[in-house]
N, C-alpha and C positions, 0 to 999 in steps of 0.2 A: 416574857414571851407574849407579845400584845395578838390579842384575839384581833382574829380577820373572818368578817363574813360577806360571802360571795356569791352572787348570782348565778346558781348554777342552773341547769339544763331542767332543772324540775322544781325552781324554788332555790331560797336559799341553804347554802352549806358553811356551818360553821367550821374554822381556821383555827389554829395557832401557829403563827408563824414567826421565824428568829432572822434579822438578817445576818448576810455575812462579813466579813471583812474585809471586805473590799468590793469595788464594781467588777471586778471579771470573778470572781468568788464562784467554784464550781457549785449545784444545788442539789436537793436532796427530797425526793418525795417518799413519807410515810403512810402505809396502806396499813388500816386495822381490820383482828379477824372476824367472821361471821356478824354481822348487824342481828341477823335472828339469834343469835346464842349468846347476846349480851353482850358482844367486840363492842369496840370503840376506841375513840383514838386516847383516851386515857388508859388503856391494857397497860401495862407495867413493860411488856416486853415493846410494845411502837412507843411508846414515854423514851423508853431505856437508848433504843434506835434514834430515835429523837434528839435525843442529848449528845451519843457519842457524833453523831455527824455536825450539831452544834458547836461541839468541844474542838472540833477542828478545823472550826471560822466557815463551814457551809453555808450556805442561805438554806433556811429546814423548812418542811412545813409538814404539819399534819394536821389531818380534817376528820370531820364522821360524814358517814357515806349518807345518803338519801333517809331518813328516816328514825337518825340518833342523835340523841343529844337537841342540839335549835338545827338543825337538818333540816329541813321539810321534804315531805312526801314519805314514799314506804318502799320499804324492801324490795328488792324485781329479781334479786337472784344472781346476777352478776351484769347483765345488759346494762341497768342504769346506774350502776355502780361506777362502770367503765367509763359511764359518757359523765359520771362527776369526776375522775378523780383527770380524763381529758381537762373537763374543764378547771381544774385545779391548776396541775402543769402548765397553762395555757398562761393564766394569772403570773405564779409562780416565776415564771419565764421572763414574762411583762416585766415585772420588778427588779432582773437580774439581762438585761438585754447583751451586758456583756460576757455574760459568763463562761467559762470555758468548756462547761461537761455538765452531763445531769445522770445522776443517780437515782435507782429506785431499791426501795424498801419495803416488803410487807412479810405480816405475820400470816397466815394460815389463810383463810379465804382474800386476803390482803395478799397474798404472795401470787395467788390466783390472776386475780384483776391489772396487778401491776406486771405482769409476764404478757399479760396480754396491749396492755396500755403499752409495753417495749418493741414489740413487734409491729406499734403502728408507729412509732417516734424512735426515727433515727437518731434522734441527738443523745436519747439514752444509753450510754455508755457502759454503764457497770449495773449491777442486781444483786440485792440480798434478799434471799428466799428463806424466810424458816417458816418448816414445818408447810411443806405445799400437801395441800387437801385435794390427793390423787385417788381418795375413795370416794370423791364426793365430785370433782370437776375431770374433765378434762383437758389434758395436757401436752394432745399431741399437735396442736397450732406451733409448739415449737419444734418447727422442724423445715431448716436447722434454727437454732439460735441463733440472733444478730450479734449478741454484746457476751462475756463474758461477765462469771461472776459466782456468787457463794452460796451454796444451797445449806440449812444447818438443821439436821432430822433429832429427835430424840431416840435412842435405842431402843426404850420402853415403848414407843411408841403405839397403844395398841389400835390404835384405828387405820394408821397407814403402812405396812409392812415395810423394815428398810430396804428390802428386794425390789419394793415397786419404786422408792427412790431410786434406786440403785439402775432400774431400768432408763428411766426416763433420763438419769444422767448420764446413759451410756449414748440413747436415742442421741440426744441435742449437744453431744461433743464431737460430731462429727464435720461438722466446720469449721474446715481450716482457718488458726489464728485463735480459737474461741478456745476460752480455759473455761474450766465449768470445777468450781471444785468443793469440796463435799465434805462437812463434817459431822460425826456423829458424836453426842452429848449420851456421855453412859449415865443410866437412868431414868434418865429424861424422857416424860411424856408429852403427848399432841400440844399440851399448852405451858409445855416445861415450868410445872409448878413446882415451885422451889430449887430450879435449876436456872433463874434467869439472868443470875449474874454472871453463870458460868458462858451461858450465850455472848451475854454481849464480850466478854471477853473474850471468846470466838470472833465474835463481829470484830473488835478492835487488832487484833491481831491480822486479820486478814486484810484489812483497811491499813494498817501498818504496812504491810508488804506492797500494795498493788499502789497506793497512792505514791509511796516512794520510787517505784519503778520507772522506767524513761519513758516507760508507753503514756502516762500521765504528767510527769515532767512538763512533756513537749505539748501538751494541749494548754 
């Protein structure tokens, strides 16, 4: 996984980036959680997202947002977040000019940035959301949704109630065409510690289904 570092909007942002298997090879952007609370793109659970979309010949990449890792700058909260992980995709894109679809990925304040980064790029087609941090951001810029896709809560969850998931997925299903679908991990806490193999095997299963479907065939 050869390190990539990239000029981003406030300094440099370091990379890891995989390519794919071919030039039209759909892509896959990883968002990691909170930069103030220790996230980075090494989490176990964006590593794990990381991998499974690798394993399946994507072109992947994940980064640290503003302030982690060889990053430069500092934390803003979600603003310059955004305008890194724009300039990411931007790159990412660059590299892959044939591609057929772009996927996004994030964990927890990661799932935040990257719903927002989907409603400014059309090209993004699909979304995995685990664990969106709806006691801490909001969420009602989705509305509706452009892209379908996988939202995955832990039941234990104690900082986000699965009711308030449960709301916002009722919110942003209501456009026509958009599947928004939802799973919950018994147990599982905000940073599903010690459940995160169970995730990804969420993740994989659901990637199993939708990438085999003809609505992605045909792209």
């Amino acid at each position: 996984m050869p390190e990539v570092i990239l000029n981003g909007p406030h300094g440099r942002i370091e990379c890891r980036y995989h390519p794919g298997i071919s030039s039209d090879c759909p892509v896959a952007l990883i968002l990691h959680p909170e930069p103030n609370q220790g996230g980075s793109m090494n989490n176990k659970v964006s590593y794990g997202m990381y991998h499974e979309f690798r394993n399946r010949g994507f072109a992947v990449l994940r980064f640290n947002f503003r302030g982690v890792g060889r990053s430069e700058g500092v934390y803003e909260g979600g603003e310059g977040e955004l305008a890194d992980a724009a300039a990411v995709l931007d790159w990412l894109q660059s590299q892959n000019i044939h591609s057929r679809y772009t996927f996004i990925a994030g964990f927890s304040f990661g799932s935040w940035v990257g719903m927002q980064l989907m409603m400014r790029r059309p090209e993004i087609v699909g979304f995995i959301s685990v664990s969106p941090p709806a006691d801490k951001f909001d969420f009602s810029f989705l509305a509706p949704c452009p892209a379908s896709g996988l939202i995955i809560h832990g039941e234990e969850n104690k900082r986000v109630p699965s009711e308030t998931i449960q709301k916002i997925v009722d919110k942003i299903s209501i456009q026509k065409g958009i599947k928004i679908d939802v799973e919950y991990i018994k147990d599982a806490n905000h940073m599903f510690s010690n459940h995160d193999e169970e995730l990804i095997t969420s993740i994989r299963k659901y990637l199993n289904n939708v990438l085999d479907s003809s609505e992605y065939k045909e792209l």
